[in-house]
N, C-alpha and C positions, 0 to 999 in steps of 0.2 A: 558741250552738246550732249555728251553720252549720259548724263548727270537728267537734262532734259527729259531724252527719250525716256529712260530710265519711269522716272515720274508718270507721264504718261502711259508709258505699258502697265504700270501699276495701277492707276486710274481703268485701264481698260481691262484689268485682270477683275476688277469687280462687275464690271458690264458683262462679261462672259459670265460672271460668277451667278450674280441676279438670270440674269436668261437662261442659265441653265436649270434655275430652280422654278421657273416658269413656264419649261416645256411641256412637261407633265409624261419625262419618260421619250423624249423626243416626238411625240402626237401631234402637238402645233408649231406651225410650221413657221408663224413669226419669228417669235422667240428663238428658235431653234437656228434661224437664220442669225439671230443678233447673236446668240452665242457664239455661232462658229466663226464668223465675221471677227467678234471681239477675241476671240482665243487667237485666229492670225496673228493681231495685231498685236496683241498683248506679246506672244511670242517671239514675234519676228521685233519687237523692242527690246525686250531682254535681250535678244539675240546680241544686236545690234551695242546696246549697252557693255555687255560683257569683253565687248573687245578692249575699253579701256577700264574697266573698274571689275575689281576682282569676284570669281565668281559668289564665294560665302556674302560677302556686301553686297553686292546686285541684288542675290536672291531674297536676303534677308530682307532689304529695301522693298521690292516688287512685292513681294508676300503681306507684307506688313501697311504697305497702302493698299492695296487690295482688300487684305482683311478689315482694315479700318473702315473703311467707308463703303463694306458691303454690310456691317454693321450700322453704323449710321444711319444707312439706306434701309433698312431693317428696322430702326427705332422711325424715322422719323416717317415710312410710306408704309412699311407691313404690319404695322402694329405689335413692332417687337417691344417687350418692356423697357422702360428706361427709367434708370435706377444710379443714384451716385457711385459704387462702385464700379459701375458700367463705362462711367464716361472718365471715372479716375484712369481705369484700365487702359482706355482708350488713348487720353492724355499720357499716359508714359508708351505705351507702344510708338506713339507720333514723336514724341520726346527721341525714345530709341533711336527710329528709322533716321530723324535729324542728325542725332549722335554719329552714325555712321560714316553718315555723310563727310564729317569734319574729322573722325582719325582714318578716316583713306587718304 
């Protein structure tokens, strides 16, 4: 289950991550709301997470889906470039977080 949560507060670490770059400085107040909303939650999973899986792998984990797919998110809605080493990077980051998963 911690394996679970884990995933998702990672997933939600990017949701924070996007809203906060579309607050514009905390000014609007949607965004602002999904941020803070998503940082809970994101949080209080790790939190949650870290009680069975040790802290360096949790964070590693949470960090690295998060980063992933606030990238993603970035190539495929904000018009961020995408470029083959982009998505090699990408694929071994995912690779990693996988990895960890199996020597905990």
């Amino acid at each position: 289950m911690a394996w679970v949560v884990l995933v998702v507060s990672g997933m939600f670490e990017a949701v924070w991550a996007i809203a906060l770059g579309k607050t514009e400085g905390f000014s609007k107040l949607a965004p602002t709301i999904v941020f803070a909303a998503g940082l809970i939650v994101s949080m209080a999973g790790l939190a949650y997470a870290m009680k069975d899986i040790s802290t360096g792998t949790a964070y590693a984990v949470w960090v690295g889906i998060g980063a992933s797919l606030t990238v993603i998110y970035g190539m495929a809605v904000d018009g961020d470039s995408i470029s083959w080493a982009k998505i090699l990077l990408l694929t071994l980051l995912v690779g990693c977080v996988v990895g960890l998963k199996f020597v905990e």
